[in-house]
C-alpha positions in Angstrom: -86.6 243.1 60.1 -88.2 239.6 60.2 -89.8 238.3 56.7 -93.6 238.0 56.0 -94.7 234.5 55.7 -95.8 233.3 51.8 -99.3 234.3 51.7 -99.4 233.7 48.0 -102.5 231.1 46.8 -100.2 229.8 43.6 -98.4 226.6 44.2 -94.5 226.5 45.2 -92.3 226.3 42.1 -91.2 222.9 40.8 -87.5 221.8 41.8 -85.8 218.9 40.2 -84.8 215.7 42.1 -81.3 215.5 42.6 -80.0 212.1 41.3 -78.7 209.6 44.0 -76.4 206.5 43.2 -77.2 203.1 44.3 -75.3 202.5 47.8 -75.1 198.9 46.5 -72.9 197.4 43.4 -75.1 195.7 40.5 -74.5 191.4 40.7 -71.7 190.6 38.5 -72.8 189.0 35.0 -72.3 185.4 34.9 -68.9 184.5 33.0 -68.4 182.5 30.0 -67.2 178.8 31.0 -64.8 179.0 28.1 -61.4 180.6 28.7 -60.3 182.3 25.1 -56.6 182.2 24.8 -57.0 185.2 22.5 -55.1 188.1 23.2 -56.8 190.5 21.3 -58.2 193.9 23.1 -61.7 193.3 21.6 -61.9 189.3 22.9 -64.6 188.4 25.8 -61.7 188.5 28.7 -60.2 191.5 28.0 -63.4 193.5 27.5 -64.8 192.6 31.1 -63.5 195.4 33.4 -62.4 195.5 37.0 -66.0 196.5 38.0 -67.6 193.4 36.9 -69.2 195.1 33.5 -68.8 193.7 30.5 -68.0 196.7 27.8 -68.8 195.8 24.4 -67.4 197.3 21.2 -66.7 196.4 17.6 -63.9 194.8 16.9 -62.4 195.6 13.6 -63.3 194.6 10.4 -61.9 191.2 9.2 -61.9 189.8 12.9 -64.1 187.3 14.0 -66.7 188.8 17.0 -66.4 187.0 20.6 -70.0 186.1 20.6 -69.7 183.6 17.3 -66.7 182.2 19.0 -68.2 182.1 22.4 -71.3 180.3 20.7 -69.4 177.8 19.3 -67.6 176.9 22.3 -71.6 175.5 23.5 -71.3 173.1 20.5 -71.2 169.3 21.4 -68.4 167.3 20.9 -70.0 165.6 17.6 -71.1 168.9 16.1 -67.0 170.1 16.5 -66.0 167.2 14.8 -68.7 167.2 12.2 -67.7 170.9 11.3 -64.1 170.4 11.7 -64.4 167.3 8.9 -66.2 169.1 6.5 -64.7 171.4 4.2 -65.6 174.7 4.2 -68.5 175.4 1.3 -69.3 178.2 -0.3 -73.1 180.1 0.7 -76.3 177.7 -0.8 -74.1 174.5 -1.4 -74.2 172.6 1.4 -76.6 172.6 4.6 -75.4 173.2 8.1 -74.8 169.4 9.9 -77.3 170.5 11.9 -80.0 170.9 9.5 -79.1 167.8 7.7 -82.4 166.5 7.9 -84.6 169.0 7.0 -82.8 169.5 3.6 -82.3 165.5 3.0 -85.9 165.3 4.1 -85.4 162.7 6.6 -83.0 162.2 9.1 -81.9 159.7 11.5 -84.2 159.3 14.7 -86.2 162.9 14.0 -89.7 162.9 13.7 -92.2 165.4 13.1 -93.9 167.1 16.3 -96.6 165.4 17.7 -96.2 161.8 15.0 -94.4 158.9 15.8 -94.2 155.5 13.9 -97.4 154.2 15.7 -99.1 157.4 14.8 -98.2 157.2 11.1 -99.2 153.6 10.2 -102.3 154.2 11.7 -102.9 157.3 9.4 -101.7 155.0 6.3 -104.2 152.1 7.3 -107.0 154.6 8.2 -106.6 156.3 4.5 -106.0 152.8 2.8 -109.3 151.4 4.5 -111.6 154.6 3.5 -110.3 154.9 -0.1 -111.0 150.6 -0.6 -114.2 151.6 1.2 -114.8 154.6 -1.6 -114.3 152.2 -4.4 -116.5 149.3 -3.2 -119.4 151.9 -2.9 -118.7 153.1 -6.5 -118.3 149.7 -7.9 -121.8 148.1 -6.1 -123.9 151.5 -7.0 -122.6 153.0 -9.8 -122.0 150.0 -12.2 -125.2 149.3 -11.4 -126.5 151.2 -13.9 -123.6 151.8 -16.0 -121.5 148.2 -16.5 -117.7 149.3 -17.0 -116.2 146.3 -17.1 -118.9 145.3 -20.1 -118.1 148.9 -21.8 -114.3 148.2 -21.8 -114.7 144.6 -23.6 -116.6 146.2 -25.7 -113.8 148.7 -27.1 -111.4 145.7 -27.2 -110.8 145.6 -30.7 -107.8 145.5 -33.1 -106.8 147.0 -36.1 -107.5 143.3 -38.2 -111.2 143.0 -36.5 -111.8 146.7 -37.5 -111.7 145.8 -41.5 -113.2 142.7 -41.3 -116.2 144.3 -39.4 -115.9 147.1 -42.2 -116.3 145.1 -44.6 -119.1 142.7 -42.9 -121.7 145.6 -42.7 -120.8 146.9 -46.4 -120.9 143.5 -47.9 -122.4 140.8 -45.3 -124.8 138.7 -47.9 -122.2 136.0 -48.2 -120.6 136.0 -44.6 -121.0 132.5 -42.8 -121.3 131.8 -39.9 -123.6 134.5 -37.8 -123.8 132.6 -34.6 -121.2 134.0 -31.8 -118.6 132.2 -30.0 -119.4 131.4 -26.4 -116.5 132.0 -23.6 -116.5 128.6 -21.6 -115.0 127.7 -18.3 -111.3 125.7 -18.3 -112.4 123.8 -15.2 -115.3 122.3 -16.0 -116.0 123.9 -19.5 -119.4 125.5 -18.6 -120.4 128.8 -20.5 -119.5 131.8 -18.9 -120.1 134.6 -21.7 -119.3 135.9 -24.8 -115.9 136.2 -27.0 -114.9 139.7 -26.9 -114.8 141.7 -30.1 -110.9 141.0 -30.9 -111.3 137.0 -31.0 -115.4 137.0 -32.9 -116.0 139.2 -35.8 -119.5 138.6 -35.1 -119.7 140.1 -31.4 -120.9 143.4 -31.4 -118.2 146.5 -30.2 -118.5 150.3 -29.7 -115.3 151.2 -30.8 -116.7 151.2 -35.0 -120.4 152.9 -33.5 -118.3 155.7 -31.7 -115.7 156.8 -34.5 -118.5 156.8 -36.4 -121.0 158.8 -34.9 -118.0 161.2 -34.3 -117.2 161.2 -38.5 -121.2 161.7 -38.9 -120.6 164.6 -37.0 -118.1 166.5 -38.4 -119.5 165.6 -41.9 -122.5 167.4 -41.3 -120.6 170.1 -40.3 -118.4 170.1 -43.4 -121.5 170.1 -45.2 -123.1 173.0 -43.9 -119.7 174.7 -44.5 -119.5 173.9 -48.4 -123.3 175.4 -48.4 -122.2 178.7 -46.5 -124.8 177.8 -43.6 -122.1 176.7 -41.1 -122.4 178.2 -37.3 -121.4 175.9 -34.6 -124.7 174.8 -33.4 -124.4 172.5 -36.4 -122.0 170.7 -34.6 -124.5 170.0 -31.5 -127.7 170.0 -33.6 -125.7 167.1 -35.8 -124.7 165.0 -33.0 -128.2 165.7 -31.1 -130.2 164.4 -33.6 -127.8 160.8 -34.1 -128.3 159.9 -30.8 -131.9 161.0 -30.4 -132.2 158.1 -33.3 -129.7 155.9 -31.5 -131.3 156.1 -28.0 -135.6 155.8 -29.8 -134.1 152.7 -31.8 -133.1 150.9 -28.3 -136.0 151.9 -26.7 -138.2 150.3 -29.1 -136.1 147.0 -29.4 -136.4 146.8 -25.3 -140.0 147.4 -25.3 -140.4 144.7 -28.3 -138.7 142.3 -25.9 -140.4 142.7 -23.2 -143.9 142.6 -25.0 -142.7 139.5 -26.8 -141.4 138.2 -23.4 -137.8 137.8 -24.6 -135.9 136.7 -21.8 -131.9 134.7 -21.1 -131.5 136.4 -24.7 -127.7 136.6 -24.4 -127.9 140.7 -25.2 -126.9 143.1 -23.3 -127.9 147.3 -23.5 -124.7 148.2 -24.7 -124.6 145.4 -27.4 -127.7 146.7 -28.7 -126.3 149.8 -28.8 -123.7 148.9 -30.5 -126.0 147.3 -33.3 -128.0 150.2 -33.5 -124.5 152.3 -34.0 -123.6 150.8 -37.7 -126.1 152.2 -39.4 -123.8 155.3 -39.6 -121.4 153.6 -41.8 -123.5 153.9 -44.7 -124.5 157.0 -43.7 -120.9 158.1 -43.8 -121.3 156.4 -47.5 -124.0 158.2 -48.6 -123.1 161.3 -47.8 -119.8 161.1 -49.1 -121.3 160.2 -52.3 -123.3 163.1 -52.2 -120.4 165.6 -51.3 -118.1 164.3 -54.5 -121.1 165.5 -56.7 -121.7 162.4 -58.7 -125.7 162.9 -59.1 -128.8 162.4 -57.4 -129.4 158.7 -59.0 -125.8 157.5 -57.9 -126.3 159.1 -54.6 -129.9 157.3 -54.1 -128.2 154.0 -55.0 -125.7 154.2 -52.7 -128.4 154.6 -49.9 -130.7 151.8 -51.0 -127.8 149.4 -51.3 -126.2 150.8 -47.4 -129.5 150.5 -46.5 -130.4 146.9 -47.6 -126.7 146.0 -46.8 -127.4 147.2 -43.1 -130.8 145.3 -42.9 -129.3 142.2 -43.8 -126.7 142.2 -41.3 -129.6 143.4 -38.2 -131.8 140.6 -39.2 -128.4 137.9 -39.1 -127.5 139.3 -36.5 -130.2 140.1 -33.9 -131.8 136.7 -34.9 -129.6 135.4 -31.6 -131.4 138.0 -29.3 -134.9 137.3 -30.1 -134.3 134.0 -31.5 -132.1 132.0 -28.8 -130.4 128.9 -29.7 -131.2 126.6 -27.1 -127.9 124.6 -27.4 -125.9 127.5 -26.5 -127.8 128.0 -23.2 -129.8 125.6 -21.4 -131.9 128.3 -19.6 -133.9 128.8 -23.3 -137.7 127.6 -23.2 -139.5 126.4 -26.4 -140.7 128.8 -28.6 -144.7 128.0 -30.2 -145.2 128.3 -33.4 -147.1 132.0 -32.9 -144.5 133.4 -30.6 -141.8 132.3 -33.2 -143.3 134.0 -36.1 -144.3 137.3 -33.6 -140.5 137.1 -33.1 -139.9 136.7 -36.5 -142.3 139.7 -37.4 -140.8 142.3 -35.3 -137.3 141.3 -36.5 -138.6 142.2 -39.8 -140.0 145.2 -38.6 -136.7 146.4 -36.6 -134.3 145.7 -40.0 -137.3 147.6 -42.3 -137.3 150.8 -40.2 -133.4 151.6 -41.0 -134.7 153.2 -43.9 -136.1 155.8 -41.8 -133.4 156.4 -39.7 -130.8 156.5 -42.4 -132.8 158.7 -44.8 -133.6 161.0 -41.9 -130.0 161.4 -40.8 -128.8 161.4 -44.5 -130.6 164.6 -45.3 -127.8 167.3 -44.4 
């Protein structure tokens, strides 16, 4: 009885490849160049088989693996005989001779990728040009409105010039002489300046003007603290208000000089900031005087005598700046006799109006 042929519509059923081997043997791994004389089971040689393979397997524990031996047989010559010289130092002590350099920070003949010698000196001379370049620009455009190397001679001062200033604006009606002592040349003895503040108790400094503006400050503040009114805007109100003074006094003194046509007078803006700063040492007076509690009629004498003693010493010495000498500079024109006493008068009128400043910044 023959067989009727599949008429089913579903698909044949699935049957699994059988597996068939490669009619070829796999190359051979390329051997180790060394020959290991070790004759231990787990060593390179004796773990490649007959078939080519090489079997791997742990060795056990305490023996060195092939592969670390195997990798050092690679090492140069020098590297063997650097390692066999050193002795043998325990983990974070020493650096591998290899890595010499990168511990030490340098080593001999390495260089960082992509830098070489030519490379580096011109980075150093391209950074040294552009930071001379930075400080030209600062020096020819910013001391052009602020002069540095003035405000620095100005604070050059010493502990001896300090008390004898001190003592000039407390008690300057005796004090001779007021004229300043000029700087002159050692080649051909011409005039180049001013004496700074340490070699001419007469030359104006902002070291005494500074510390005490700063004392003015906190005095105010100590005030306000003995009268249980202190908050901290005292503080900036204080200091607001001394230099609102300071800055309207020099205003007025540059505008008098340049109605008056005051020119070559030897005075600069920070000296005359510096005059206008030791009004606050009888300031300082007055209101320590006040804080002691002595009385109102030992208090207002204090201020009178601060204030004629601080007068005094603006009309001796500002007589220089509107008054030139003409032997101390040959650039000096004649004065008439009505520009002198103009001069003369506003001098007058600069020392007089210290008694509003000081009474206004008294009051605390």
């Amino acid at each position: 009885m023959a067989h009727q042929p599949y008429m089913s519509h579903s698909p044949p059923p699935l049957q699994h490849p059988k597996p068939t081997h490669i009619a070829y043997p796999p190359p051979e791994p390329p051997h180790t160049p060394a020959q290991s004389t070790d004759s231990s089971p787990y060593s390179q040689p004796q773990r490649i088989s007959q078939d080519g393979y090489l079997r791997y397997s742990s060795p056990p524990a305490g023996e060195p693996s092939a592969s670390s031996s195997g990798f050092s047989s690679y090492a140069p010559p020098l590297a063997q005989g650097q390692q066999s010289a050193q002795p043998r130092q325990p983990y974070g002590q020493g650096g591998t001779p290899g890595v010499q350099g990168v511990h030490g920070y340098a080593a001999p003949g390495y260089a960082w990728p992509g830098m070489n010698d030519a490379t580096a000196q011109m980075g150093m001379q391209f950074g040294k040009s552009a930071v001379a370049a930075g400080q030209e620009y600062v020096e020819k455009n910013f001391t052009r409105y602020l002069p540095l190397q003035l405000i620095k001679v100005s604070f050059s001062v010493t502990n001896t010039y300090v008390l004898k200033k001190l003592r000039l604006i407390l008690f300057p009606w005796r004090h001779k002489p007021w004229s300043r002592q000029s700087r002159r040349s050692t080649d051909n003895g011409a005039v180049e300046g001013w004496q700074a503040p340490r070699d001419d108790i007469n030359a104006p400094d902002l070291y005494i003007p500074t510390m005490a503006l700063v004392t003015y400050t906190l005095l105010c503040a100590l005030a306000s603290g003995l009268q249980s009114r202190f908050h901290p805007e005292v503080l900036g109100l204080s200091l607001s208000k001394a230099l609102a003074v300071v800055i309207t006094e020099f205003c007025a003194i540059k505008l008098g000089c340049y109605l008056l046509d005051v020119r070559n007078s030897g005075a600069s803006g920070v000296e005359l900031v510096g005059y206008g700063g030791y009004k606050f040492v009888g300031i300082i007076a007055t209101i320590v005087v006040s804080l002691l509690g002595l009385g109102k009629m030992i208090t207002l004498g204090v201020f009178i005598y601060t204030f004629a003693a601080n007068a005094f010493f603006l009309l001796r010495s500002l007589k220089y700046v509107l008054l030139p000498d003409a032997s101390v500079s040959s650039s000096v024109t004649t004065l008439s006799h009505s520009q002198r006493s103009r001069r003369v008068q506003f001098l007058f009128f600069v020392a007089v109006a210290q008694v509003l400043w000081m009474g206004w910044l008294s009051r605390v």
